[in-house]
Biopython code that builds the backbone (N, CA, C, O; Angstrom):
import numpy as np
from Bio.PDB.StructureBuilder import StructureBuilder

atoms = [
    (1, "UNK", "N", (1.578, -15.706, 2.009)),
    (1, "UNK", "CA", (0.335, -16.438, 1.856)),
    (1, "UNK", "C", (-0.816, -15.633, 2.471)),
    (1, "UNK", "O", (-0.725, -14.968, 3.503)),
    (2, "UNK", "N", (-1.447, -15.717, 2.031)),
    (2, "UNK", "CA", (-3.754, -14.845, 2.165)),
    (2, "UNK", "C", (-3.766, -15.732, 3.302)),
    (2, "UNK", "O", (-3.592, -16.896, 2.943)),
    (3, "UNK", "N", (-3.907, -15.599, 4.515)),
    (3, "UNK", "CA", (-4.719, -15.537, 5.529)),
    (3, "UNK", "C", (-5.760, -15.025, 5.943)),
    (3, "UNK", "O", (-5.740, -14.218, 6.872)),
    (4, "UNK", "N", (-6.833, -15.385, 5.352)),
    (4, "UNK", "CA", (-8.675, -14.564, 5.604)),
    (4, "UNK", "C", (-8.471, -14.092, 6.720)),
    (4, "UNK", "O", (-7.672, -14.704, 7.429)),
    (5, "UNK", "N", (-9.003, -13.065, 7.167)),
    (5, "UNK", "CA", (-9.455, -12.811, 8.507)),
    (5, "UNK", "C", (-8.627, -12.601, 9.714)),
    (5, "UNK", "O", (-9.036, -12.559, 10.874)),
    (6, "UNK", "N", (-7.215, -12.455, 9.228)),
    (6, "UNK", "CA", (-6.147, -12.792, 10.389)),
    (6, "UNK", "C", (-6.146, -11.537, 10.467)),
    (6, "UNK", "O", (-6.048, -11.357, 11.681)),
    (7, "UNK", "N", (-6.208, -10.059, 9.754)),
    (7, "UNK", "CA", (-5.786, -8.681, 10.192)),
    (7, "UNK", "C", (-6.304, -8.134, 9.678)),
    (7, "UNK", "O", (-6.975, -8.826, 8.913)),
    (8, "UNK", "N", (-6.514, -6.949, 9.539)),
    (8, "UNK", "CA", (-6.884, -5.700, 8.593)),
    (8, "UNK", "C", (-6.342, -4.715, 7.690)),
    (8, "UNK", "O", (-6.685, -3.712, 7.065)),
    (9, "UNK", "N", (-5.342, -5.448, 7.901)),
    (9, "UNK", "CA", (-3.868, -5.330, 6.974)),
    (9, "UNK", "C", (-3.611, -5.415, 5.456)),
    (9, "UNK", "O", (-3.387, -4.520, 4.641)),
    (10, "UNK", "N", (-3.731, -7.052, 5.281)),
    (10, "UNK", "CA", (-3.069, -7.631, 4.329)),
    (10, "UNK", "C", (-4.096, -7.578, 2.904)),
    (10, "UNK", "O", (-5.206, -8.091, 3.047)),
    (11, "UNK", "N", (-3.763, -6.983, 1.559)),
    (11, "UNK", "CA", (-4.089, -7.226, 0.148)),
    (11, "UNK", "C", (-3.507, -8.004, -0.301)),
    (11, "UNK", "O", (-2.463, -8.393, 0.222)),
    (12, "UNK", "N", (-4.003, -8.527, -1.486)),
    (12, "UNK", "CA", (-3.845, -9.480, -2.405)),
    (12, "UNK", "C", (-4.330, -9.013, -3.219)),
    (12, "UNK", "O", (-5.506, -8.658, -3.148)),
    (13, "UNK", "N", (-3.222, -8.771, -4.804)),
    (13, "UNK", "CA", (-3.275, -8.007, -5.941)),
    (13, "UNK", "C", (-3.461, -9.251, -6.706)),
    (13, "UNK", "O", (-2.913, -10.281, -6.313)),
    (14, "UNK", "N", (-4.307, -9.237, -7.939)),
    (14, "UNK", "CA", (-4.491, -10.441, -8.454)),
    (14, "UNK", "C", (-4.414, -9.839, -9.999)),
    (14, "UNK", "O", (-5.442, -9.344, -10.460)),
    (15, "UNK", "N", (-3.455, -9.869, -10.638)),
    (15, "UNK", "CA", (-2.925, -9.696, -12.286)),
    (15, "UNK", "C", (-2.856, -8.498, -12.295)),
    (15, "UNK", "O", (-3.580, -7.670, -12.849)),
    (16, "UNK", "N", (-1.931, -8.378, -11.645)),
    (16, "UNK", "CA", (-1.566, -6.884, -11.224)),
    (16, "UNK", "C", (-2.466, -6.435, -10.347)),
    (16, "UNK", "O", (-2.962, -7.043, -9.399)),
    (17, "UNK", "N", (-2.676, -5.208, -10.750)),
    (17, "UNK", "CA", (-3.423, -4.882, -9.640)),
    (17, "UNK", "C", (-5.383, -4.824, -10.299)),
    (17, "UNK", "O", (-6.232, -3.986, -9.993)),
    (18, "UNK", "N", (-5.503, -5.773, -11.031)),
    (18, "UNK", "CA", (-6.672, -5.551, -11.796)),
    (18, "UNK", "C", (-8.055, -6.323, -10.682)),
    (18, "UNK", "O", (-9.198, -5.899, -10.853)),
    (19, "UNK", "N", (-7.857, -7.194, -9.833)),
    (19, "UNK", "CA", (-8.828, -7.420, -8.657)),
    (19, "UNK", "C", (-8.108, -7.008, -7.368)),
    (19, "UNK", "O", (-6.886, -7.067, -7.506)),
    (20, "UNK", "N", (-8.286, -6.830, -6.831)),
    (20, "UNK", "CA", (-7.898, -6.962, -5.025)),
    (20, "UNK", "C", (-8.385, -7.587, -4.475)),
    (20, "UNK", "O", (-9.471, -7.976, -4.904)),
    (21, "UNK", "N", (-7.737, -8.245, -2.750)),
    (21, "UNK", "CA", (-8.559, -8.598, -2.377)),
    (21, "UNK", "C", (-8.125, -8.090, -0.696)),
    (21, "UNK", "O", (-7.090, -8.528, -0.195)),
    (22, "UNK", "N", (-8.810, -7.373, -0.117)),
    (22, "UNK", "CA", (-8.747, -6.731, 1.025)),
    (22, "UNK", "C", (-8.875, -7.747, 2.174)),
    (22, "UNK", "O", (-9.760, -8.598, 2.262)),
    (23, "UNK", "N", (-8.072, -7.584, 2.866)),
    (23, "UNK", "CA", (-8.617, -8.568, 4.187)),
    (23, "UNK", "C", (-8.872, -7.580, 5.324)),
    (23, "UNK", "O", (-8.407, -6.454, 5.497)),
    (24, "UNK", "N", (-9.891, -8.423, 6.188)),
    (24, "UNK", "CA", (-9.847, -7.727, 7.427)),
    (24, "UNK", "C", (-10.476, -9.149, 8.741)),
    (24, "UNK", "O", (-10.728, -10.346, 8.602)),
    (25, "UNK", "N", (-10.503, -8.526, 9.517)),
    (25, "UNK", "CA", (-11.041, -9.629, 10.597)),
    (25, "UNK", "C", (-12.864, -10.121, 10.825)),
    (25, "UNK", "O", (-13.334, -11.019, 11.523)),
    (26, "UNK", "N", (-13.502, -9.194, 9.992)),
    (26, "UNK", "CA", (-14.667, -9.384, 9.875)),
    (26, "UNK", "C", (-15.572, -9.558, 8.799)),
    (26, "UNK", "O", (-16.723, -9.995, 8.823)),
    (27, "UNK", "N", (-14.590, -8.981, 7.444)),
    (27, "UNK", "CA", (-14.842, -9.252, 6.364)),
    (27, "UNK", "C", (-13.856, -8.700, 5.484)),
    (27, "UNK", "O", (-13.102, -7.752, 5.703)),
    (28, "UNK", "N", (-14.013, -9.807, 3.898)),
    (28, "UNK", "CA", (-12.999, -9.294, 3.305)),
    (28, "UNK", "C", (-13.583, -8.534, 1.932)),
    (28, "UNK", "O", (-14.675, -8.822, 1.444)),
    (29, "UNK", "N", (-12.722, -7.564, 1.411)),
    (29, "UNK", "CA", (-13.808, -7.221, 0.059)),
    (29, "UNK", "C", (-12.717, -7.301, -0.954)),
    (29, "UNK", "O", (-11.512, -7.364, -0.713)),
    (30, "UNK", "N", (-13.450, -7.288, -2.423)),
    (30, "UNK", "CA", (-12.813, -7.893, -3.050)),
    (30, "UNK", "C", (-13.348, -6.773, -4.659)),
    (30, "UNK", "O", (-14.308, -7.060, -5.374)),
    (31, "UNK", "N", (-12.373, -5.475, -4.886)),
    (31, "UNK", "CA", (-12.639, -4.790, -5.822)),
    (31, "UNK", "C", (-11.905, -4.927, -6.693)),
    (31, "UNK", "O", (-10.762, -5.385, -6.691)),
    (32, "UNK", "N", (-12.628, -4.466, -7.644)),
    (32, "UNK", "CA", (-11.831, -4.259, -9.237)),
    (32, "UNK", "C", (-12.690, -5.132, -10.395)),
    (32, "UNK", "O", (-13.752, -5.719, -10.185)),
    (33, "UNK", "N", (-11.929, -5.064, -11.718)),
    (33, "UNK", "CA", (-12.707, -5.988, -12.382)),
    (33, "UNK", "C", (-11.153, -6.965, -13.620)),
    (33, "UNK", "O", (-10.233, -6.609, -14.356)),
    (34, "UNK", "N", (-11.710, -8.125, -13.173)),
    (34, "UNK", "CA", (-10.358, -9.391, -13.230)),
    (34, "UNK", "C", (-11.230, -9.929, -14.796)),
    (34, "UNK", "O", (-12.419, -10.240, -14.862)),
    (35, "UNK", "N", (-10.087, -9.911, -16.109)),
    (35, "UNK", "CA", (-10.771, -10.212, -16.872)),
    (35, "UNK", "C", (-9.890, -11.850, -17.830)),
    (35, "UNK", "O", (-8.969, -11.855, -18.646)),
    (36, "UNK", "N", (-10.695, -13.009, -17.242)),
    (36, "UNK", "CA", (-9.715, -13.989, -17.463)),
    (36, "UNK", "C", (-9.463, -14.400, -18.713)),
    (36, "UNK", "O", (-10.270, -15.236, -19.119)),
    (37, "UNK", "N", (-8.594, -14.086, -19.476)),
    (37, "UNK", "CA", (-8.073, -14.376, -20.819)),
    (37, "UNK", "C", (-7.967, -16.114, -21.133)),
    (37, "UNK", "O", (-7.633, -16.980, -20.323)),
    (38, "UNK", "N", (-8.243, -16.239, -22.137)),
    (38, "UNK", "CA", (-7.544, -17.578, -22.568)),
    (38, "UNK", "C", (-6.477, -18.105, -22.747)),
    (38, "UNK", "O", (-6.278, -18.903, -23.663)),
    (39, "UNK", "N", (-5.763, -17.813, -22.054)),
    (39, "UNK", "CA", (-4.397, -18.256, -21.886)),
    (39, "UNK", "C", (-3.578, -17.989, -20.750)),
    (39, "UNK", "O", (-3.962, -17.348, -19.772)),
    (40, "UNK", "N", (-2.156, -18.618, -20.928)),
    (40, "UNK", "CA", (-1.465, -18.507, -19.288)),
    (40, "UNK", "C", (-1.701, -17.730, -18.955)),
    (40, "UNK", "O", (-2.045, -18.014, -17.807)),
    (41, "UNK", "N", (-1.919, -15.847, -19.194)),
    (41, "UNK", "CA", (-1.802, -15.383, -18.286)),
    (41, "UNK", "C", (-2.972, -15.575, -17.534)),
    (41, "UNK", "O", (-2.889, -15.746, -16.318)),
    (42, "UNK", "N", (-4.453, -15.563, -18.333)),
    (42, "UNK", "CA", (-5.923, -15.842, -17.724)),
    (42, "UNK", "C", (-5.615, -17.306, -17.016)),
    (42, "UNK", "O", (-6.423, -17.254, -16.089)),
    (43, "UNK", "N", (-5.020, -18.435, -16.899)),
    (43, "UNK", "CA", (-4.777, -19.391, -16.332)),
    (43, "UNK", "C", (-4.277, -18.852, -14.974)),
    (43, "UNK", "O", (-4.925, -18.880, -13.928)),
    (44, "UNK", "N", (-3.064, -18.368, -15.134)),
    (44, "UNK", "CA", (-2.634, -17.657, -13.734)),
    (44, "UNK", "C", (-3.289, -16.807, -12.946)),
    (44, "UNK", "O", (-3.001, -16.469, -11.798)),
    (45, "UNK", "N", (-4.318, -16.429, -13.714)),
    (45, "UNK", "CA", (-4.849, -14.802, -12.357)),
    (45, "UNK", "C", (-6.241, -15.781, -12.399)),
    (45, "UNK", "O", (-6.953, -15.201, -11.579)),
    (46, "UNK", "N", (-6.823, -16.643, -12.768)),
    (46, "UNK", "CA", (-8.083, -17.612, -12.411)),
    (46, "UNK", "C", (-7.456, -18.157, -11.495)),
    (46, "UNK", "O", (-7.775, -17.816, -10.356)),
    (47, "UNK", "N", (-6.213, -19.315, -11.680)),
    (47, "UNK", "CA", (-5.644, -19.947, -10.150)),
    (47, "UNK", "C", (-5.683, -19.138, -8.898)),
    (47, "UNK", "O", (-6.247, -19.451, -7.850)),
    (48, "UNK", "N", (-4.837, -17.783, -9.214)),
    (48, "UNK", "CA", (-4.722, -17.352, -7.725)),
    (48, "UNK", "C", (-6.361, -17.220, -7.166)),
    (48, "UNK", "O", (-6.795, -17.683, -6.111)),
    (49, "UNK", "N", (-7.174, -16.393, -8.276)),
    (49, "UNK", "CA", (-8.483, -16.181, -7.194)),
    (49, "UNK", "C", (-8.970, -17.061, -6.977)),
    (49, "UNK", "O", (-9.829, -16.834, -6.125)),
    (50, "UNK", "N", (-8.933, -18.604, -7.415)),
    (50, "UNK", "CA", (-9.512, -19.567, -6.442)),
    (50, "UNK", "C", (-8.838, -20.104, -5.706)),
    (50, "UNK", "O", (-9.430, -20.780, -4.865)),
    (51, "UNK", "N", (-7.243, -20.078, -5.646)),
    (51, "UNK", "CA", (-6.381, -19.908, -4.609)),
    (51, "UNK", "C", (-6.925, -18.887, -2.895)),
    (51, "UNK", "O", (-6.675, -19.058, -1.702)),
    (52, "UNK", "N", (-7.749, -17.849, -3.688)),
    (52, "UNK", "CA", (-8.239, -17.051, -2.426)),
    (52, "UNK", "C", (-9.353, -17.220, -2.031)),
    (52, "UNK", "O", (-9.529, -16.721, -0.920)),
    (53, "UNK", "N", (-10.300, -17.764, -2.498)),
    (53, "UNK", "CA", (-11.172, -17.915, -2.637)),
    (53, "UNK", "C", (-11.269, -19.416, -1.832)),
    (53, "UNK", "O", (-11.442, -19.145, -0.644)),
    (54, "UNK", "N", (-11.224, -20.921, -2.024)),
    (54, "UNK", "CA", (-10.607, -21.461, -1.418)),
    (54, "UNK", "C", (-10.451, -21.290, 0.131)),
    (54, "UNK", "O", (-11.130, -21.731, 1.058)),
    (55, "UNK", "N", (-9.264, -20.456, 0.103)),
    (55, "UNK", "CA", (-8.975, -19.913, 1.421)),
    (55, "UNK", "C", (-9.839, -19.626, 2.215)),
    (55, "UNK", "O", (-9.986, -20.146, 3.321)),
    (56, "UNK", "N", (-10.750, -18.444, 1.556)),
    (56, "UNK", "CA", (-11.691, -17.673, 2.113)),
    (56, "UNK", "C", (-13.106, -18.854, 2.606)),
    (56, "UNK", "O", (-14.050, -18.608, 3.357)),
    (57, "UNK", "N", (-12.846, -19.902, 2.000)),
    (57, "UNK", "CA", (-14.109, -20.911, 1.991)),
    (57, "UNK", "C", (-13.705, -21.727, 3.767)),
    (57, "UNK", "O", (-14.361, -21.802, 4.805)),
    (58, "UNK", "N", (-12.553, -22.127, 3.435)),
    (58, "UNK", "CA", (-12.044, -23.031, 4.351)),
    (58, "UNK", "C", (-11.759, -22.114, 5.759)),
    (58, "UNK", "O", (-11.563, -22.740, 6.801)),
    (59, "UNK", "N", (-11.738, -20.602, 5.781)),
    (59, "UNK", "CA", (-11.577, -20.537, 7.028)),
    (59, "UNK", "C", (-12.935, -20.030, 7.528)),
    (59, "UNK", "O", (-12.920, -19.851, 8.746)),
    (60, "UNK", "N", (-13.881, -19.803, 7.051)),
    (60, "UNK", "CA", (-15.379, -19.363, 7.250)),
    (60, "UNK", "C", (-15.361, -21.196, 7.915)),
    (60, "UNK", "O", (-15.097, -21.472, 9.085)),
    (61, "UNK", "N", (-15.666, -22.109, 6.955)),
    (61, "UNK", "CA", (-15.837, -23.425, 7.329)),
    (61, "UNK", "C", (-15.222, -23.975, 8.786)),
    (61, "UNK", "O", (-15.749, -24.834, 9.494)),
    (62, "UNK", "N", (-14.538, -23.585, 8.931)),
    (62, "UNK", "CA", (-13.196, -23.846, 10.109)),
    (62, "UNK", "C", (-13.994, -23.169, 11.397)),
    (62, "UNK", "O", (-13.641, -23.660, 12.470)),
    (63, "UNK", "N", (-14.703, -22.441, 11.461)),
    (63, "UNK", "CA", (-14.849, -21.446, 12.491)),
    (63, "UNK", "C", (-16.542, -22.139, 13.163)),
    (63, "UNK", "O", (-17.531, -21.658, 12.612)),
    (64, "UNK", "N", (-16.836, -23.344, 14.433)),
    (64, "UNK", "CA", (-17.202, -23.930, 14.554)),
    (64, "UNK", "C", (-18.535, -22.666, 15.526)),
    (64, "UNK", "O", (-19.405, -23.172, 16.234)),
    (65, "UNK", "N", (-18.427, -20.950, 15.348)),
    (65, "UNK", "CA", (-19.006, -20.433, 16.312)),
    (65, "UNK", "C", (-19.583, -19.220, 14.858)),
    (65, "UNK", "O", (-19.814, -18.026, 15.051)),
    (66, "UNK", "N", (-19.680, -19.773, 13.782)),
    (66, "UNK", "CA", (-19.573, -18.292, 13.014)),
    (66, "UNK", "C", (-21.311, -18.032, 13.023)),
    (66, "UNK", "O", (-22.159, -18.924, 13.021)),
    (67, "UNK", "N", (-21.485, -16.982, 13.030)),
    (67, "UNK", "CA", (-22.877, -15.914, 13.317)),
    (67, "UNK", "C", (-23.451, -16.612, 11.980)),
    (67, "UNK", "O", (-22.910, -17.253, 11.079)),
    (68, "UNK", "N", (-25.121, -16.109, 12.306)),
    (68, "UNK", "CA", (-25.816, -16.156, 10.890)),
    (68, "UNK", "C", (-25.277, -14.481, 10.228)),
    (68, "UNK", "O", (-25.051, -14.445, 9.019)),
    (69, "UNK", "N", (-25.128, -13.406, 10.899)),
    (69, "UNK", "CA", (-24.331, -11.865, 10.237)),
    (69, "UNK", "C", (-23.416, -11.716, 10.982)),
    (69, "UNK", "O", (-23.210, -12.458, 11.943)),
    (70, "UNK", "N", (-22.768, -10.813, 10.696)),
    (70, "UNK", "CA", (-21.637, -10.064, 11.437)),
    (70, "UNK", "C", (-22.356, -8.617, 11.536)),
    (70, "UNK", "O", (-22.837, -7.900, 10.659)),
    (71, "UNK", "N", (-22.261, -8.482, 12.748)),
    (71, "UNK", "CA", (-22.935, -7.035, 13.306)),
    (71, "UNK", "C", (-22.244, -6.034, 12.103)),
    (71, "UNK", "O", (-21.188, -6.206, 11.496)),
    (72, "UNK", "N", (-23.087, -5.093, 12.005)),
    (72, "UNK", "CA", (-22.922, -4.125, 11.158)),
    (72, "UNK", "C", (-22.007, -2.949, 11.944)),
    (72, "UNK", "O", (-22.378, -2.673, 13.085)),
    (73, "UNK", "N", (-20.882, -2.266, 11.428)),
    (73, "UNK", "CA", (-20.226, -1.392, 12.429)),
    (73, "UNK", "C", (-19.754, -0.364, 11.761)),
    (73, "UNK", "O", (-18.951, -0.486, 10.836)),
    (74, "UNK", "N", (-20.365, 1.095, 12.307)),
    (74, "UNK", "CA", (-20.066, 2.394, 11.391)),
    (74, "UNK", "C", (-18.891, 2.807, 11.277)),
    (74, "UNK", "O", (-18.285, 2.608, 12.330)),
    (75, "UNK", "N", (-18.210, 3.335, 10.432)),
    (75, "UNK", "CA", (-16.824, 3.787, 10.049)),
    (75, "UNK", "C", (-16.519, 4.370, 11.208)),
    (75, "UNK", "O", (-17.415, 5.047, 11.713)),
    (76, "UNK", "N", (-15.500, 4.292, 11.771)),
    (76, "UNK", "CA", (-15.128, 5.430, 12.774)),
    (76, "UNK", "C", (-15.443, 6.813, 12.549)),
    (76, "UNK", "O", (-15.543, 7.292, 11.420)),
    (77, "UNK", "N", (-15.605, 7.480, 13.650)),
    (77, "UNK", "CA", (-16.066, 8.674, 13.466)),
    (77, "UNK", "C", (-14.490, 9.903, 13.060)),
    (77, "UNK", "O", (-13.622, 10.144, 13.900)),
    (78, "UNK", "N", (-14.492, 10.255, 12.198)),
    (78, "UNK", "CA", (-13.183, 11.108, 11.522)),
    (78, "UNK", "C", (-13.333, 12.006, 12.242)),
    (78, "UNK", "O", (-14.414, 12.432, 12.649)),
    (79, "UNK", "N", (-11.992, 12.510, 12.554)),
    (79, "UNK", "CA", (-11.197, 13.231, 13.651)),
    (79, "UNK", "C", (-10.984, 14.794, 12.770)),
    (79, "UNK", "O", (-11.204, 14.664, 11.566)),
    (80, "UNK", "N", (-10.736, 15.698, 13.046)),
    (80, "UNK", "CA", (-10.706, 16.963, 12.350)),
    (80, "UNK", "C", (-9.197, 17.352, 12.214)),
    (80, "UNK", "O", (-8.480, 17.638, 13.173)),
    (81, "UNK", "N", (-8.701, 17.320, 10.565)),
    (81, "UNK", "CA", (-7.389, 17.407, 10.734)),
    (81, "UNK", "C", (-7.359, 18.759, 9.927)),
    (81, "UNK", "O", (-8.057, 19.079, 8.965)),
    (82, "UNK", "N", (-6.341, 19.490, 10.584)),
    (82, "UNK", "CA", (-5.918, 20.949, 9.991)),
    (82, "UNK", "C", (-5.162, 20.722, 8.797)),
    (82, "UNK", "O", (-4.302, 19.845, 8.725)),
    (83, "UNK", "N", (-5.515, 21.627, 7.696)),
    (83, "UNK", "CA", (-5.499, 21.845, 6.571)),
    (83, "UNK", "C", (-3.957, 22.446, 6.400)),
    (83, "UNK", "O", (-3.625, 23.574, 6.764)),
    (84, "UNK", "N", (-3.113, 21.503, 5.796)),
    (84, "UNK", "CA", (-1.564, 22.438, 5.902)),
    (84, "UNK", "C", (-1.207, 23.007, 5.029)),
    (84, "UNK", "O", (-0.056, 23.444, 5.036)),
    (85, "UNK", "N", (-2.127, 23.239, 3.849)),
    (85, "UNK", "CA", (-1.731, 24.782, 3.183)),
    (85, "UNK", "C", (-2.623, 25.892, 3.613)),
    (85, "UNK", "O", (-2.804, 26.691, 2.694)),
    (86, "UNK", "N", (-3.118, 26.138, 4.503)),
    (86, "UNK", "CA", (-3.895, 27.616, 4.885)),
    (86, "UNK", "C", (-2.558, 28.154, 5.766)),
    (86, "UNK", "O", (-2.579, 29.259, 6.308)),
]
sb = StructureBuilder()
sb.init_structure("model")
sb.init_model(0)
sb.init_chain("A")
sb.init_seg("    ")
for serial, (resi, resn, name, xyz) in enumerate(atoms, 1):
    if name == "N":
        sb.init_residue(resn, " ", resi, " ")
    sb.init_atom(name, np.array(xyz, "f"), 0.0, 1.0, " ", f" {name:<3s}", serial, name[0])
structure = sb.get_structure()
C-alpha cells in the first residue's frame, strides 16, 4: 500500500509503468503520461490514481502543522566519482 510521505523510497507504477508516482517525505512527484482508455483496462489505471491520489489528499489533510510551502532544498552537492574505464 502508497503511504504519502512515509520515505523516499517507495514508487507506484500505474498501468505499467506509464505514470509513476514517486514518494518522498516532503514531496511526491508524479511523471509520465497515463492515457485512460475506455474500458477495464482505463477503469483500472483511473482507480488506482485516485486510489493515490486520495491518499495523497488525506495525509496532507491529516497533518494538523502543515506549512503554507515546504522550504525549498538544493540537490545534494555530488561527490566526484572516478571514472572506471580510464
Amino acid at each position: 500500500m502508497f503511504k504519502p510521505y512515509s520515505n523516499d523510497d517507495d514508487v507506484l507504477n500505474i498501468h505499467g509503468d506509464a505514470l509513476t508516482v514517486s514518494n518522498g517525505t516532503t514531496r511526491i512527484v508524479l511523471n509520465g503520461t497515463l492515457e485512460l482508455t475506455q474500458d477495464q483496462r482505463g477503469l483500472k489505471a483511473a482507480i488506482a490514481l485516485k486510489e493515490a491520489v486520495d491518499a495523497i489528499v488525506a495525509s496532507l489533510q491529516a497533518q494538523s502543522n502543515l506549512p503554507a510551502r515546504v522550504k525549498e532544498e538544493p540537490d545534494a552537492k555530488p561527490g566526484v566519482v572516478q571514472n572506471p574505464f580510464q
